[in-house]
C-alpha positions, 0 to 999 in steps of 0.5 A, spaced: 103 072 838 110 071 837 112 065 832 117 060 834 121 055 830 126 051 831 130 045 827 136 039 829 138 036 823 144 033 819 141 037 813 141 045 811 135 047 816 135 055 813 129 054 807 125 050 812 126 054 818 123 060 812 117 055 811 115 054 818 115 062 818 111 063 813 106 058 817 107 063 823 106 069 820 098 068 822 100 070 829 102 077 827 108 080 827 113 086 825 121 083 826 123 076 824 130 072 824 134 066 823 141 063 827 144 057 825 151 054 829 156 053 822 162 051 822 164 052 830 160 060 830 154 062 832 150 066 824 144 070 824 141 073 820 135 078 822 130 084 818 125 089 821 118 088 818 115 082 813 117 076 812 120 079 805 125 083 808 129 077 812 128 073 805 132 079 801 137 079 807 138 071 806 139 072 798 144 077 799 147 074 805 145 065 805 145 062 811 148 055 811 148 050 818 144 044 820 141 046 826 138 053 827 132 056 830 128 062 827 123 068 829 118 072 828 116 077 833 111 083 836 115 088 839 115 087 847 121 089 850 124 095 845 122 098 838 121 093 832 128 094 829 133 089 827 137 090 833 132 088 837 129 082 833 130 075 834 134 070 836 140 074 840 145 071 841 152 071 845 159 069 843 156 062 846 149 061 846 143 064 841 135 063 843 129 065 841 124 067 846 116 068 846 113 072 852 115 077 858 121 076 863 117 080 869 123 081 873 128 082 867 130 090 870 134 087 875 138 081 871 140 086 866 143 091 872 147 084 874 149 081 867 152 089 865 154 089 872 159 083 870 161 087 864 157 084 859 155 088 853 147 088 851 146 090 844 138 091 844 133 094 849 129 086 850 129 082 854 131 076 852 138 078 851 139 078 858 137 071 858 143 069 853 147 073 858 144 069 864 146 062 860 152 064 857 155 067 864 152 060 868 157 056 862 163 060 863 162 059 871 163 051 869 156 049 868 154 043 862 148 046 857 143 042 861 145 046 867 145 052 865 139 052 862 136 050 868 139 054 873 136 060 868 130 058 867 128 057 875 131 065 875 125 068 870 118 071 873 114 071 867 111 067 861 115 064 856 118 060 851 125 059 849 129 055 843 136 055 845 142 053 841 150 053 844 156 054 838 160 049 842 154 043 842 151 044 834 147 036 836 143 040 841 137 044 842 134 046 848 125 049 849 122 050 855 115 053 856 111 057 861 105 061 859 107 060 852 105 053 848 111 050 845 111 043 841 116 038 840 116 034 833 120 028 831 122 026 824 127 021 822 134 023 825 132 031 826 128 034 831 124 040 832 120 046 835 114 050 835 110 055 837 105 050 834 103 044 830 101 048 824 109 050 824 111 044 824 106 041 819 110 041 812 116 036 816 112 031 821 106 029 824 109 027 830 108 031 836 109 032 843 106 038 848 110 041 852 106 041 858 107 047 864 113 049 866 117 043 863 124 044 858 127 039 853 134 037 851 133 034 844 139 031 840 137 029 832 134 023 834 132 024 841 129 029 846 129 027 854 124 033 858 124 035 864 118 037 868 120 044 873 123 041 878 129 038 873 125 031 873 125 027 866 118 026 864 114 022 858 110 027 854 105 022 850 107 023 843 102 023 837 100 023 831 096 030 829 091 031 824 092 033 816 088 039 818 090 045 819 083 047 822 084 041 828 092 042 829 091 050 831 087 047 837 093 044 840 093 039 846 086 042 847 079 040 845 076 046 844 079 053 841 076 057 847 080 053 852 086 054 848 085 061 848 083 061 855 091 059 856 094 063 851 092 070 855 099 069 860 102 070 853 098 075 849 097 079 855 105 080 856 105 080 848 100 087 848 103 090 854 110 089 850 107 095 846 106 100 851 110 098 856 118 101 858 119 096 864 127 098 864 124 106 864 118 103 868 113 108 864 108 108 858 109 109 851 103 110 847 103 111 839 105 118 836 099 122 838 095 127 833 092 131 839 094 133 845 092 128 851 093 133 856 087 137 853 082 132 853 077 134 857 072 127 857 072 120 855 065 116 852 067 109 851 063 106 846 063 099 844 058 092 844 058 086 849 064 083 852 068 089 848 063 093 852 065 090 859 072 091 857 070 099 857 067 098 863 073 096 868 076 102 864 071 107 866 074 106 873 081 106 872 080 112 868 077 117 873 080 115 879 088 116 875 085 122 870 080 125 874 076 126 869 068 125 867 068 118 864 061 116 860 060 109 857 055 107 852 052 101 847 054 102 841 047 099 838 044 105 842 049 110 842 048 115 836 040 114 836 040 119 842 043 124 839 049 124 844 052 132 847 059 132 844 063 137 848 069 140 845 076 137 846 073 130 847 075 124 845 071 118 843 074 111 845 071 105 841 073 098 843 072 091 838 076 085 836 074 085 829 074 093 829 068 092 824 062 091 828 057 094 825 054 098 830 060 101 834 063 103 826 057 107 825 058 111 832 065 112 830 063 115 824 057 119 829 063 122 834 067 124 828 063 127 825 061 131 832 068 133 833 071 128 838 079 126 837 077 118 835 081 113 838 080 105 837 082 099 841 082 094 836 085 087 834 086 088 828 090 093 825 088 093 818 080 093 820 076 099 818 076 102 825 083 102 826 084 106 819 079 111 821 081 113 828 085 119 829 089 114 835 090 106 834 090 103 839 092 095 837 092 089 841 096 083 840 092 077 841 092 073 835 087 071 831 081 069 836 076 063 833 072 061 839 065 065 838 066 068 846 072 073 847 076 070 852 084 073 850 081 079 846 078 081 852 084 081 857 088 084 852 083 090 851 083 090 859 091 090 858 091 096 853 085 100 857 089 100 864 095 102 859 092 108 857 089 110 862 095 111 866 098 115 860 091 119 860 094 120 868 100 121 867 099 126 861 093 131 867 099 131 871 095 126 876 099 119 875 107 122 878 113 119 875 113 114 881 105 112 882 107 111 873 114 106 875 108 103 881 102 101 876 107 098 871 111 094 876 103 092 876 102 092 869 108 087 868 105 082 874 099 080 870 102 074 865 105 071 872 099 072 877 095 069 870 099 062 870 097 061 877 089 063 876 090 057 870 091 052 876 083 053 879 081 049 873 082 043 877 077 046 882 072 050 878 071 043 873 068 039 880 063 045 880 062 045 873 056 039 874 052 041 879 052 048 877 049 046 870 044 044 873 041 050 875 036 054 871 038 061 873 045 063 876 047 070 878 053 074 879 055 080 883 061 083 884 062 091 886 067 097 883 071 093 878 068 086 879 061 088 878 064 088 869 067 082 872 061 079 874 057 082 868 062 078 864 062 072 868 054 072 866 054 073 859 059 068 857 056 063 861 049 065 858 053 065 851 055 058 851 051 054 856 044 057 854 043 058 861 040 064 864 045 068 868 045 075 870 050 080 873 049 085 878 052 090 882 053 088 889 050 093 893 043 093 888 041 086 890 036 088 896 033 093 891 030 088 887 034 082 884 034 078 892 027 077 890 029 071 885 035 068 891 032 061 893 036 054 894 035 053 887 038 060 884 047 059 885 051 066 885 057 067 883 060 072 888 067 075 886 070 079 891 078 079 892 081 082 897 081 089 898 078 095 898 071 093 896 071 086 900 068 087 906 061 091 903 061 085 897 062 080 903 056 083 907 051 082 900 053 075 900 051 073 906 044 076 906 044 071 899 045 066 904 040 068 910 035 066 905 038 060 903 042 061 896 048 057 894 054 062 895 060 060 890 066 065 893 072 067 888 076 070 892 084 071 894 088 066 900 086 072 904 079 072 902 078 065 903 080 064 910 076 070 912 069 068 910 070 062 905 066 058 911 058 057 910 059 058 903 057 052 897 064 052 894 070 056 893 075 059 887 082 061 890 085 066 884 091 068 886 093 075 891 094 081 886 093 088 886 086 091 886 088 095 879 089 089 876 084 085 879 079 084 873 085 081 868 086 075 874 078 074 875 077 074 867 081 067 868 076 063 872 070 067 870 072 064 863 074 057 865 067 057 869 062 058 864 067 053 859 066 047 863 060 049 865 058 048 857 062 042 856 058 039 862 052 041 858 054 038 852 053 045 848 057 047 842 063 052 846 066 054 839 060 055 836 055 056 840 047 057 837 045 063 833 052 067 835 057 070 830 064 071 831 063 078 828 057 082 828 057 086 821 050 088 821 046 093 825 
């Protein structure tokens, strides 16, 4: 994830701008920079790669200034360059941002349109234009930075900094955690508290949709309608461990709330959204000429596999097989030439799912892995990596990995489409207009946390809950399942829809809750009719659907989840937010250990 960091001071901000860098460098990242106002001018200095490399810069060119921010940055919009590394400024304003501007295509169509020049492929620069041009019209900083911000579609965090006002600095958040910090007669920003840590322990978060304007010995936040707000200042813990967490009580729920974030961050990597195409990494084998795809992974990575078999075949229009890593080489698989083997894993060193790797590659496959971890051992032996850009992911039961792999896959399988002459150029430009809808749809499933914490208590008294869901949604209440088992210890199955009467409707009783995801779309209607024969036989019905879902056949039922209206291909990224938020409350309610649930690993390096 992007890292965020800013200082309002009487004294030379740059080494402690550097330091709370140094603190960020944990989130990943392959650019940073630094911008200071000095002397009545805007001053930047910005580096390609490692942190090291901005040092050598700022050794060889020093970077004076008493307020300032600084940035370290996984490559969304445009390569990782210096050009297109933050912070960007204009002759007015600087600012450094985290997240995806969805709607960013037709704010730069109206910032050249006005003849401005845009000096990179990002973004974030349109957004110093739209500021910039907003202050030339006669607008106050306040205004401006309001007025913008109510024009962005996406998930964000901004620092911002105006060359005629060096007492002023401006955050705002939606989608991406930033923390306000107060020291005595200066002021910061974060992505975190832990990259505020070394300058003061006293924080307030900003909560959604909230900007601040802060001077050196003061900060007034505004909530999303311009009003100003108190946000509880407090003291943070000396450990690192409890600050990572946040504003949360437990990493799972930080997590959960980081995927808007991390989600626009990973899409970043493969998506153009000005050329509206894929853009996967260089390919040592011809795409075109793969014939089938064996996905092959271990739990939630394996569910994550499962979407993507349906996004595969219906864009590639080719045979697509799954497996369990743990089972896969002891059926000594059929490989068949000009295959590719597809391997999914957070860590990229699950035990089970390496040594199927090294099985397929010893059978000839093309290997590809969709890893978090970049230096991993799967992400070294694969002939194509596909990296997400997560984060480090602490809770046990994988939420932002989850979706982020979800991101990728969908990613892929349009450019394994586009590549067998199945996607055309304007199916592609339609799917990654979808793709660039997720971060914001995201935001809007994190407001059903409200209605799933009402159900959390009655539903933790079950013994047993069940899950269904067809097409796509049937992974989706596998997942569902698995994490509730996972961290609540109830017993939890997920099912295919159309498969409860040939079986598990025999266990249906007014005791036995199911858990039914069913947007509207293509599926609906059949998913529709196998909930209402749970409820002829007197089950609980919990209906997960969209407004239009809802209103159709919401009547009857236990309760239900409103998510947002979305496209059906990226439907599980959107479901993966209440699933999750659901067993999460669940499991406080039965007072069980979320992070660190029992018997469990993080990483399973054992067979």
């Amino acid at each position: 994830m992007c890292g965020i960091i800013g200082i309002l001071s009487a004294n030379p901000v740059t080494g402690r701008l550097v330091e709370g860098l140094r603190r960020l460098e944990y989130r990943g990242y392959d650019s940073s920079g630094i911008a200071t106002i000095h002397r009545g001018h805007i001053e930047r200095r910005r580096a390609a790669g490692k942190l090291d490399n901005l040092l050598a810069v700022l050794a060889a060119d020093p970077l004076p200034g008493t307020s300032g921010i600084a940035h370290t940055r996984w490559a969304t919009h445009g390569a990782p360059t210096t050009d297109n590394a933050h912070p960007h400024a204009t002759e007015a304003v600087a600012l450094v941002h985290n997240g995806i501007i969805e709607n960013f295509k037709p704010l730069r169509a109206e910032v050249l349109a006005a003849g401005r020049t845009l000096t990179s492929d990002t973004d974030s620069e349109v957004v110093a234009h739209l500021i910039t041009m907003a202050l030339a019209a006669g607008a106050s900083p306040d205004d401006a930075v309001s007025s913008t911000l109510k024009r962005l579609n996406g998930a964000f965090s901004f620092a911002i900094i105006f060359r005629e006002h060096p007492d002023l600095m401006y955050g705002a958040r939606r989608g991406s955690p930033l923390v306000l910090g107060y020291g005595d007669g200066e002021m910061f920003l974060g992505s975190d508290a832990l990259g505020l840590a070394p300058f003061t322990n006293r924080i307030a978060y900003l909560e959604e949709g909230d900007w601040v304007r802060m001077t050196r010995d003061s900060a007034q936040v505004f909530d999303e309608n311009d009003a100003p707000v108190a946000r509880q200042v407090i003291t943070s813990s000396a450990s690192a461990a409890v600050i990572e967490k946040g504003n949360h009580r437990h990493f799972m729920e930080k997590e959960i709330y980081e995927q808007p974030i991390v989600v626009a961050q990973t899409l970043g990597a493969y998506v153009d959204p000005l050329a509206e195409t894929i853009s996967l990494p260089p390919l040592p084998f011809d795409l075109a000429g793969v014939k089938r795809v064996q996905i092959v992974a271990c739990g939630t990575a394996l569910l994550a596999g499962q979407v993507a078999t349906y996004w595969l075949e219906s864009l590639a229009r080719i045979p697509v097989q799954i497996e369990n890593a743990s089972e896969f080489r002891y059926r000594d698989p059929v490989y068949e030439p000009g295959g590719l083997a597809l391997f999914i894993s957070q860590s990229g060193e699950t035990a089970d799912t390496l040594a199927a790797l090294r099985h397929a590659k010893a059978g000839g496959q093309h290997i590809a892995a969709v890893v978090n971890v970049a230096s991993s051992t799967m992400a070294r032996e694969a002939d194509l990596l596909l990296p997400t850009h997560a984060g480090p992911e602490i809770g046990v039961a994988s939420t932002k990995a989850f979706t982020c792999q979800l991101a990728v896959l969908a990613a892929f399988a349009i450019a394994l489409g586009k590549a067998k002459g199945r996607v055309t150029p304007v199916e592609e430009a339609r799917l990654v207009h979808l793709l660039t809808e997720i971060p914001a749809a995201m935001n809007e499933a994190l407001k059903t946390e409200e209605s799933i914490h009402a159900l959390a208590l009655p539903l933790s008294k079950a013994r047993d809950i069940l899950y269904i869901g067809r097409g796509p949604d049937y992974p989706m209440a596998l997942e569902g399942a698995l994490k509730l088992k996972e961290i609540s210890y109830i017993h939890a199955e997920g099912y295919a829809a159309g498969e409860l009467k040939h079986g598990p409707i025999a266990l249906i009783d007014e005791n036995v809750p199911v858990i039914v995801i069913a947007p509207s779309g293509p599926r609906f209607e059949k998913t529709v009719s196998n909930m209402q024969e749970v409820m002829a036989r007197g089950g609980l019905v919990y209906l997960l659907s969209d407004a239009a879902g809802l209103a159709e056949h919401g009547a009857g039922t236990a309760a239900t989840i409103e998510m947002p209206s979305v496209d059906p291909f990226i439907s599980p990224l959107i479901t993966a937010i209440p699933v999750q938020l659901l067993a999460y409350h669940v499991a406080l309610a039965k007072g069980t250990d979320v992070d660190q649930p029992r018997n469990l690993a993080k990483s399973v390096t054992v067979e």
